[in-house]
N, C-alpha and C positions, 0 to 999 in steps of 0.2 A: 165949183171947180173940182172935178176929181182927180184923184190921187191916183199916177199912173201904178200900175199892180207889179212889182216884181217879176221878172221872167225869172221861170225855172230853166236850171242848166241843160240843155242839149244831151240826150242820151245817144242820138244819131251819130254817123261816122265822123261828123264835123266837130265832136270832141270826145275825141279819146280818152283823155287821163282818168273820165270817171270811169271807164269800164277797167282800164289795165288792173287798179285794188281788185277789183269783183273776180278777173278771168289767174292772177297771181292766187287768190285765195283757192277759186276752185283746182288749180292745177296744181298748189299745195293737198289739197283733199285727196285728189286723187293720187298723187303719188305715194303720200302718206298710208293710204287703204290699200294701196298695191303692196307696200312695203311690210304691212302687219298681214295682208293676204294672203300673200304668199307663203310663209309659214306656217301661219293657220291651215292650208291648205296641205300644204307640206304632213305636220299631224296628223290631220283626220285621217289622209291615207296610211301612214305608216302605225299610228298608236289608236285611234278611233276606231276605227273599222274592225281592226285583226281584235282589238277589246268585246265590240260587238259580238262578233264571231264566237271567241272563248266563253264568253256569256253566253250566248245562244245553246254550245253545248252543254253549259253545267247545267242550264235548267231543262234539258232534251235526255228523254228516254233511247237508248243506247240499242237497236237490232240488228248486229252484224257487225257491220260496216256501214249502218244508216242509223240517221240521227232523224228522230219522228221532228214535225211539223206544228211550233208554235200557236199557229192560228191553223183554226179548223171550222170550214164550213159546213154546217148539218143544219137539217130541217130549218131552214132561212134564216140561221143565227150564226154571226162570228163569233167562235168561243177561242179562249186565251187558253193555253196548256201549258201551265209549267210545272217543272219537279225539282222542287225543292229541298229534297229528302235530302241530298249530299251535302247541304249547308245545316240540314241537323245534326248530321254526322259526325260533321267538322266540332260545332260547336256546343253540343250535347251527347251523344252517343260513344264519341271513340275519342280519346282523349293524347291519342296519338299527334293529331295535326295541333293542337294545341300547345304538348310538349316543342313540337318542332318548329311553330314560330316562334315560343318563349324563347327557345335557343337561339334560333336565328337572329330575331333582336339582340340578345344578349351576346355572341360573339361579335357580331356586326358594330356592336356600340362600344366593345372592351377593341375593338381592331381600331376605330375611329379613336379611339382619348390617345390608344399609343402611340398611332400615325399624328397624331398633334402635337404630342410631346415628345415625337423627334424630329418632326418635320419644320415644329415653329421655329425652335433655334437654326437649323440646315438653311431654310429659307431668309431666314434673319440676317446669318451670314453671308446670303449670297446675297444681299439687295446691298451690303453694308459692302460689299467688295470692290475691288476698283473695276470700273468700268472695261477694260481690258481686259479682265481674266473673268469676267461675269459669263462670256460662251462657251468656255470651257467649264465651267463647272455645272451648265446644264445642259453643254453634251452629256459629260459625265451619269448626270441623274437622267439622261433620257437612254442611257446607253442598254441597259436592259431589256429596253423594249429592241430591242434593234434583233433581238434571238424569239424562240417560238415562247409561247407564255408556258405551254403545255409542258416544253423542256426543261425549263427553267422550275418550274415547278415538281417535274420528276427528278432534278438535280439536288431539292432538298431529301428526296428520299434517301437519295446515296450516301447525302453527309449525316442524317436521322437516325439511321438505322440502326440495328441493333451492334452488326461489323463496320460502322460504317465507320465515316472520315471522323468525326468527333469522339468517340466513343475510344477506336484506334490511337488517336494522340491521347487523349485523357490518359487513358492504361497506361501507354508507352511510356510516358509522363510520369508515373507511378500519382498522379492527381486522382484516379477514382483504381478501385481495387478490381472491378467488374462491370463490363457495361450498364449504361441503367438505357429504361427505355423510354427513348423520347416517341418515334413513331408511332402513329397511333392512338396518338392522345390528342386532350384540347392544346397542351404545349404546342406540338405540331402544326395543328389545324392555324392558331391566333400567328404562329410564327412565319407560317405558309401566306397569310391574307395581309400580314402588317407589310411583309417583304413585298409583295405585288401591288398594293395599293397607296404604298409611302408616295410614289410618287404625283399620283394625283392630289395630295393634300397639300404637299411642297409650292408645284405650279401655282397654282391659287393665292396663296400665301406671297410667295413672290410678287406674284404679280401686283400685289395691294403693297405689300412694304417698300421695292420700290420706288414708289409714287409717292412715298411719306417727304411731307414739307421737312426739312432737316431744320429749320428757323423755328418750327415749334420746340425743339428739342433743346436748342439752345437757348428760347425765349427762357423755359423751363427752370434750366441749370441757373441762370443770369437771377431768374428769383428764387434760389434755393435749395433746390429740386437736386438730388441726388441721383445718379442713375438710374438706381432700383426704382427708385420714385416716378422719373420720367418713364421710363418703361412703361407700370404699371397703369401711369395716368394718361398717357397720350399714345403711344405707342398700341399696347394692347387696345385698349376701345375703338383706333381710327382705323383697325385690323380687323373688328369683324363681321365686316365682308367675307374678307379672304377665309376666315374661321368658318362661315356657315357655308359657302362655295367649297372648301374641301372637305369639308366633312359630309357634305350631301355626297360629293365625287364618290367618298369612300363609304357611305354608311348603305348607300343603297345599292352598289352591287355585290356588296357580302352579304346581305341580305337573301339574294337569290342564288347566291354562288354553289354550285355544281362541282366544279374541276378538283378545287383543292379540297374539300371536304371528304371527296371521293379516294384521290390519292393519299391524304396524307391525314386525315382524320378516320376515328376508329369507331365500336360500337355507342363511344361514349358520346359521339359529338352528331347528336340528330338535326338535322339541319331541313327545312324547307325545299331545299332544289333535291335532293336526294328521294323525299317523300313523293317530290313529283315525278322523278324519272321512275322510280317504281311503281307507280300509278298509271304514267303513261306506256311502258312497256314492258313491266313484270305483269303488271296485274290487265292490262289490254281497259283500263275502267277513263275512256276519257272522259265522258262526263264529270267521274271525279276528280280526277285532276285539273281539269279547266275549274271545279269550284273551288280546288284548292289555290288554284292559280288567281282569281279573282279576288279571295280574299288577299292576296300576296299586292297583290297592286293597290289595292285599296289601304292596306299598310303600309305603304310606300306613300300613298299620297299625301297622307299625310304628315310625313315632315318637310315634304316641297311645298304644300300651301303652309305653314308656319315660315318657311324661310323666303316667299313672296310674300307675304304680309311685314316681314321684317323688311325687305326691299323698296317695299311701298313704301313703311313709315320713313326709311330713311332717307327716300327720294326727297319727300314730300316736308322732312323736317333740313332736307338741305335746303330747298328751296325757298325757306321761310328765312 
């Protein structure tokens, strides 16, 4: 007698339920691939491309107004043409660009420790405030942007200066005997960039403390824990997010920064964006400055991939 065989389930329109998982899955896929696409897509045009581009000139020979032709066909051979010479320059020959990213790191990272060590308490406060007066007080920290940056930034010249507002009351005050001089100096430049960039390190910050379970904090206390201690122990570590979120805000565009160096920084303060505008139109040399500009972003990249590798680990260690 045989043993009648198992029918297999229907994949026909006669039964649906097995195709709905299958067609649910793929149109999760596909929105998914739209949703990281589009972004991606987003990039390439605005930071990929124009990247390309700058690279293209630093390793292109310069005649005029025309930048010669990477690939070159002769006697049935594709040949490669690059010139590389402006990236020996940079980093063997002229010791210029070197001094001028040392610095540029080095202001950038002394604007960043002090934007945290006035922004962590400011945001601290504000996350611990009562719910009602929390939009008021980031009108307030937004309220500066609400004027030109350029102004604002020319406004510390007037209080800097040698007559200026500070210098003015000090005297008056009989506090200093003779003006002393801030303008002009690193004082100025780190004063000029802390002022403009406090607020990007704030937001961030908020926005992670916030969000803090307040039941840890008292879990804390209930076994022992002193403020200082809770702080320390739960507070700070479940914060650094917000810590590498604003410091990225603020560490990389002092980095390239331009405006304030220009106005309010002096012979002493060599900076990277200043190297470039005089590259790009004192000295007419773009080539060299697209190579200076390349190594500028490749120094940059670098602490956006350490703080995606920290995002990843701590996705990946929430999850566990």
């Amino acid at each position: 007698m045989k043993r009648p065989v198992p029918s297999l389930p229907s994949v026909s329109g006669k039964n649906p339920a097995i195709l709905q998982p299958l067609a649910k899955r793929l149109s999760g896929n596909l929105g998914s691939q739209f949703v990281i696409g589009v972004p991606m897509v987003f990039l390439l045009a605005i930071f990929a491309l124009p990247f390309l581009v700058v690279f293209k000139i630093s390793v292109s020979n310069m005649d005029g107004a025309q930048f010669s032709d990477l690939w070159i066909w002769q006697d049935g051979l594709l040949h490669l043409k690059l010139k590389l010479g402006n990236y020996a320059t940079i980093f063997f020959e002229d010791d210029l660009y070197l001094r001028a990213y040392a610095s540029s790191l080095g202001f950038a990272a002394l604007t960043t420790v002090i934007c945290l060590a006035i922004g962590y308490p400011f945001a601290y406060f504000l996350a611990r405030s009562r719910a009602n007066v929390r939009p008021a007080l980031l009108m307030l920290l937004m309220l500066p942007f609400w004027t030109s940056f350029l102004l604002r930034v020319y406004a510390w010249k007037m209080l800097l200066a040698d007559n200026g507002v500070f210098n003015n009351i000090a005297v008056a005050l009989s506090v200093l005997d003779q003006p002393i001089k801030m303008m002009n100096t690193p004082f100025s430049l780190t004063l000029g960039m802390v002022y403009s960039y406090l607020p990007f390190m704030v937001l961030p910050l908020y926005a992670n403390l916030v969000k803090l379970d307040q039941r840890l904090l008292e879990a804390a206390q209930d076994l022992g824990a002193s403020p200082w201690q809770a702080f320390w122990r739960i507070t700070v570590p479940l914060s650094k997010g917000g810590i590498a979120a604003g410091a990225l805000l603020v560490f990389i565009p002092c980095v390239g920064e331009y405006v304030i160096p220009e106005l309010l920084g002096g012979p002493e303060t060599l900076m990277i964006g200043r190297v470039l505008w005089d590259e790009f139109f004192a000295n007419n040399d773009w080539p060299m400055a697209s190579s200076v500009a390349v190594v500028m972003v490749l120094l940059i990249i670098v602490p956006l991939a350490l703080f995606n590798k920290y995002q990843a680990e701590s996705t990946q260690g929430a999850r566990k």
